[in-house]
N, C-alpha and C positions, 0 to 999 in steps of 0.2 A: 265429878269423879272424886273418889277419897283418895287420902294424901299415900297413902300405901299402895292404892292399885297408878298411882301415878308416876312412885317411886318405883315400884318394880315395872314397867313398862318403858321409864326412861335405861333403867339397868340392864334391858334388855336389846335397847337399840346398841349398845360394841358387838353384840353377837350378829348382826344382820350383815350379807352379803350385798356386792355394789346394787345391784337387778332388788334386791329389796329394800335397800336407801331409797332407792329411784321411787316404788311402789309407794312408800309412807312418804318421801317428800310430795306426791302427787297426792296422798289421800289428806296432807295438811294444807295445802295450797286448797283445797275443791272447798276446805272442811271454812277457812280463814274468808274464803270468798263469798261463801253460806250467811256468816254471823260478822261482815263487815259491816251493813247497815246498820246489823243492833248496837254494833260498838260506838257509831257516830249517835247514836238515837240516843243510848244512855250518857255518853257523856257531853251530849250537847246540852240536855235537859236538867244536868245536877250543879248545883244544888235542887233538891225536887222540894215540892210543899204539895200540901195532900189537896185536890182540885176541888174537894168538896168542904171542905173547912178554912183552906189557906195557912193552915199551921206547918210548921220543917218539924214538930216533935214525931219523927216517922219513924221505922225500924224497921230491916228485912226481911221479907216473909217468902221463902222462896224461890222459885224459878216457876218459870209457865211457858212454854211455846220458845224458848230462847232468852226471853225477858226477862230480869228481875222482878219480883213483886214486892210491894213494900206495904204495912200497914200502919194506919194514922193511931196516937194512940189516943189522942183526940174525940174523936168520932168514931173511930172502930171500922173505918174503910179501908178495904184493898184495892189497891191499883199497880200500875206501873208508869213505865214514861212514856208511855204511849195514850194512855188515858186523857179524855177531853180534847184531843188533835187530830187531825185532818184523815193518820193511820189510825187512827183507832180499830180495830175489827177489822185490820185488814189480813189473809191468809198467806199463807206462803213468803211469809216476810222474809228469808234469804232474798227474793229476787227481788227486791227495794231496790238495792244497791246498785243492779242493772236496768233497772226501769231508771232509777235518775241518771245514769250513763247515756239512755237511749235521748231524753229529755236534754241533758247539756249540747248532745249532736240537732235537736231538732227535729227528729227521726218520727217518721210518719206511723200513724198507727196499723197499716201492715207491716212493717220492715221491723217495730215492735216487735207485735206478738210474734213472726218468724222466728226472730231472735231470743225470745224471752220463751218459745213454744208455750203458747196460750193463745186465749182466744182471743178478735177482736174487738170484741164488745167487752172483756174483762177489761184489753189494754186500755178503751174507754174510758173507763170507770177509774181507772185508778190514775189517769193520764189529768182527768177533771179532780181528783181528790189533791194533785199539786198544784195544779192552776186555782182553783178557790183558795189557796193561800197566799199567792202573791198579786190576786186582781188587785187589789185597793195600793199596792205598794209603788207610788208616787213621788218623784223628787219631792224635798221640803221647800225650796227657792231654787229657783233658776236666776243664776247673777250674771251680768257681763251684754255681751251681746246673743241675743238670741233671736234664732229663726223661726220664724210663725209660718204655716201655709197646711192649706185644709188637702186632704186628697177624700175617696169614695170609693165604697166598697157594694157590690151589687145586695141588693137584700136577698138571702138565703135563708129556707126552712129546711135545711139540709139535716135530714135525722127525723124528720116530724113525720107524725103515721095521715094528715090530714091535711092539704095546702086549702088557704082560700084565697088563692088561686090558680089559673090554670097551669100546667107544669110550661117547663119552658124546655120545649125537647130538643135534640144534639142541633148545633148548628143556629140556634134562633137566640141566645142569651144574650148576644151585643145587641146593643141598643142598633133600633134601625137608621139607616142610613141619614141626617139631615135635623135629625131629634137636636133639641135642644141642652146645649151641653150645660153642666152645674146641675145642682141637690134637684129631685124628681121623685116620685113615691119607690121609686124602684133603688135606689142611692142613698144609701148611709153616710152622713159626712162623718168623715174622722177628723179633728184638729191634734195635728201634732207641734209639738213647740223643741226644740234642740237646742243646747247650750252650745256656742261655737270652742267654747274654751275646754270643754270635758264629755265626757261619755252621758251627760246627764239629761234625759230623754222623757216627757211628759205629752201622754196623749189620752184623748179621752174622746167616746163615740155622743154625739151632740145629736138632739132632736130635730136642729135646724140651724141655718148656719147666721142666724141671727145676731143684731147688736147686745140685745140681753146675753145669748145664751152664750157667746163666746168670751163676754166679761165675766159670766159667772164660771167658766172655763181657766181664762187669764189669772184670776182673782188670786188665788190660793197659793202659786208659784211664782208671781213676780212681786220687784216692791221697785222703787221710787230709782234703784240707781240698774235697773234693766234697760237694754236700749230693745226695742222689739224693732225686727226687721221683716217686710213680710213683702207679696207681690203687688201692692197695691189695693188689695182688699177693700173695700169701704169699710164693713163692717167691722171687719180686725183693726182697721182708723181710728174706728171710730169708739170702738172696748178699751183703745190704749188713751186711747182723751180723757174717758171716762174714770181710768185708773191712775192718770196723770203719770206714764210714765212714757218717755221720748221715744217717736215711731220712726222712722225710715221704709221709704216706698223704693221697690225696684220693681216698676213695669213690667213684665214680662211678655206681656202681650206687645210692645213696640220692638221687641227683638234685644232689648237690650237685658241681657241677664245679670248683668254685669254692673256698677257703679261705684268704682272708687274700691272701696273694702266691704260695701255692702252688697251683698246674695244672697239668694236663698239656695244655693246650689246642694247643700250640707243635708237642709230638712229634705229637698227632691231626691236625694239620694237614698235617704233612710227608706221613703216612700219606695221607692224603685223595688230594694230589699225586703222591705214588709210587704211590699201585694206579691212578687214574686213567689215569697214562702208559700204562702197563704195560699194564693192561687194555683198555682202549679206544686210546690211539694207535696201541700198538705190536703189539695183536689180541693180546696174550698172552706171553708166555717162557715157553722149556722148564725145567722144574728146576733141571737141570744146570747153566742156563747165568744162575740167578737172582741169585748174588754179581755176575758182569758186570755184571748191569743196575743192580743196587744203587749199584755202585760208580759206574757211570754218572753217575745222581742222584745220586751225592753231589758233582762236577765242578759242578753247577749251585745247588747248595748253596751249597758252597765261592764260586765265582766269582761268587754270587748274579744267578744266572739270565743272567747275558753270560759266558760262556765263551770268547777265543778261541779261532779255530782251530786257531795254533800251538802252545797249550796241550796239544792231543790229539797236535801232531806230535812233539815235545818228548818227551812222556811216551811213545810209541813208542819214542823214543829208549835207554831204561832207565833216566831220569831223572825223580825222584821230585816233583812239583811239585805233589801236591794234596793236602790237607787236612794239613800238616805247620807246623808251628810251634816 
């Protein structure tokens, strides 16, 4: 808007009646809640550099859809700050703002798009365009005392147009009665590892629940003054020999859950809360898409259960803000 049609618009709000206060404070509240997202989006992202040269000599070129545009003078590119990130192309960008709103609750992808009035396969879509930005986002060290212990997630082709294999129709999904319990072709292990001292939460879905593979799991997040605590595991024993850092066993299968200061009560609990979501809120995930979700929960971890919004916009952005220390 030019500085004239601005000036006389605001000269014109002493002449308005209370019933027309109410109307224009209602059409700038709708208007502020519209172009909330973009305000987090442009000033999360400036200083900007042109994506395609990496140089800051940029200038402003406009507006486009809500967005500034800016061009390089470099290379002679237009872009915005949204170019080269997770929203890139994406429509209707007033409704970002409540899509990462429904995201901080957890909010299932019908209860979504109800709320957001769209589809569900858009909510989908654009529900995977924040999760591909915080999969990889992993504590740097776990210090202190920390709880080891694996749980499992049934394998699911939930979303696939083609299973190979037979479906598993209502009532037949648990395992049959007597089957042998631990990792089976049908069983994804999950290893989660918890800081007992902070919100700091590291899990990752593992091929098998092997000596190699749980070292090369351990590897990245522990170092020499961890104590790792876990239920007695061999394997998990036997990763933590390997990395030479001090283990504690609490049996769990003799009934004692319990010994002295060490448990694993803290990692069982988290588990409790992760398959719960999982399972019952969110009717399930596909395999494929099980680190998403992981990493999900771990945002709620991290933020300890208030997440904001602009947290999930933020991390679209390709900026790393969660579980980092």
């Amino acid at each position: 808007m030019r500085k004239a049609k601005l000036r006389a618009l605001l000269c014109q709000v002493g002449e308005l009646n209370e019933r027309e206060l109410d109307e224009l404070f209602d059409a700038v509240q709708k208007r502020q809640s519209a172009t909330k997202a973009l305000r987090v989006v442009e000033n999360a992202r400036w200083p900007l550099s042109c994506p395609s040269c990496h140089t800051e000599r940029i200038v402003r070129n406009g507006r486009a859809r809500g967005l500034q545009r800016y061009l390089c003078r470099a290379c002679g590119r237009s872009f915005s700050a949204l170019t080269g990130t997770a929203l890139a192309g994406v429509h209707h960008k007033e409704r970002l703002h409540a899509f990462a709103e429904c995201m901080s609750r957890g909010a299932s992808i019908c209860d979504t798009a109800a709320e957001l009035k769209i589809s569900p396969s858009t909510a989908l879509r654009l529900r995977h365009r924040f999760l591909n930005s915080i999969t990889e986002h992993q504590p740097k060290a776990l210090n202190g005392m920390v709880e080891v212990d694996e749980t499992f997630f049934r394998e699911s082709f939930k979303g696939a147009r083609k299973l190979p294999r037979e479906s598993r129709h209502r009532g037949k999904s648990k395992p049959k009665k007597g089957a042998p319990k631990g990792p089976s072709k049908d069983l994804i292990p999950v290893l989660v590892a918890r800081s007992r001292g902070g919100p700091y939460v590291a899990d990752v879905v593992l091929p098998s629940l092997s000596r190699t593979d749980i070292k090369a799991a351990l590897a990245p997040i522990v170092g020499p003054d961890t104590l790792l605590v876990a239920d007695g595991s061999g394997s998990i024993a036997s990763a933590a020999k390997d990395l030479g850092i001090t283990f504690e066993a609490v049996p769990t299968s003799y009934g004692g859950h319990v010994r002295g200061t060490y448990h694993v009560q803290t990692v069982n609990q988290y588990h409790s809360r992760l398959k719960g979501w999982i399972n019952h809120e969110l009717r399930g995930v596909s395999t494929k898409h099980l680190p998403k979700y992981l990493a999900w929960m771990r945002t709620f971890a991290w933020y300890q259960d208030k997440p904001k919004p602009e947290i999930y916009l933020i991390s679209a952005l390709g900026k790393q803000l969660i579980n980092t220390f």
